[in-house]
N, C-alpha and C positions, 0 to 999 in steps of 0.2 A: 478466444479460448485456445487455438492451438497455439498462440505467441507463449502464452502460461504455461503449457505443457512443453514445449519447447525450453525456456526458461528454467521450468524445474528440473528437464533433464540437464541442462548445462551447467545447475548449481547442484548437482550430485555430481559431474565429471568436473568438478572445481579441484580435488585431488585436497584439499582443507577443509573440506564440508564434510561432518558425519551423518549420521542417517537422520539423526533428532538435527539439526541443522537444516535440513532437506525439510521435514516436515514442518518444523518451528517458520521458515523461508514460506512455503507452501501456507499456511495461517497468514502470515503477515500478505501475501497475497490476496487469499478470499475474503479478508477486512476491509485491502485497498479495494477489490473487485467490488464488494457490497457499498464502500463510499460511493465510488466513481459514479453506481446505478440512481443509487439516491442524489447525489450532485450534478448529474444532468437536469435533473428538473429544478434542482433549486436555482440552476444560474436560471433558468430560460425563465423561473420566475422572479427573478433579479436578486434574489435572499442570499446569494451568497455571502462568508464572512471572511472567506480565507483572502488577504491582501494580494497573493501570488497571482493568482486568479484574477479577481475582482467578482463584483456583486452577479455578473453577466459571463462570467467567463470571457471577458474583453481582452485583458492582460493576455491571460493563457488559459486556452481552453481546457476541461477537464477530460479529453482525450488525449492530449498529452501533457498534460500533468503529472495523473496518477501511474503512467507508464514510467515515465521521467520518476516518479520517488521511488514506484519499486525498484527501479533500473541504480539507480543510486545506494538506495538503500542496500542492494543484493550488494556491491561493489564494496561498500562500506565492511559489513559481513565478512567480506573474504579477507579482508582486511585485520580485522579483529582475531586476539587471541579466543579461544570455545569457551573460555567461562565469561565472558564479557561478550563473544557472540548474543548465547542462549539470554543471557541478561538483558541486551541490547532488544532481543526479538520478544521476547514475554512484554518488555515497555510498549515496543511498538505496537503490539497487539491489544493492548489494555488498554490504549491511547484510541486507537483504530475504533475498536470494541465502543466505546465510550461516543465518540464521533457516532458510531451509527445508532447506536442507541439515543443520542441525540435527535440526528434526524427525523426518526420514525416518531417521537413524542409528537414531532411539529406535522405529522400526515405524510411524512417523504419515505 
């Protein structure tokens, strides 16, 4: 938790991030936070799907995984012009969204 709060304060002192960037950023977090929770259990129950991974988290575990795509992702972000930012973050969120609404249909 404080690595995220940390985190969001270094992508508001990014000096190209506006406040809706910050919070848009901050969403794409609590989606990845809520996978990650329900993907601990699915690898230790072998279900995973995502190939990066593997079924087990054998590949790469989902501790750092999911650090690793916000970490990138945040990077990508700064990267981007603010109308393709904010576009880029509502995807990932809907994306995200959708993943955990997934999971929780199957008991995760």
């Amino acid at each position: 938790m404080r690595f995220l709060i940390v985190f969001l304060f270094a992508c508001g002192c990014a000096g190209r991030f506006s406040r809706t960037d910050v919070v848009m950023q901050g969403g794409v977090a609590t989606v990845l936070v809520l996978d990650y929770l329900q993907t601990r259990q699915i690898t230790v129950d072998g279900l995973e799907s995502n190939p990066i991974m593997g079924s087990r988290g054998e590949r790469m575990p989902p501790v750092v995984y999911f650090p690793s795509v916000l970490a990138v992702h945040t990077l990508v972000m700064m990267l981007l012009p603010g109308e393709w930012r904010t576009a880029t973050q509502i995807g990932t969120v809907a994306v995200q969204v959708k993943a955990v609404r997934h999971n929780r249909t199957h008991g995760y």
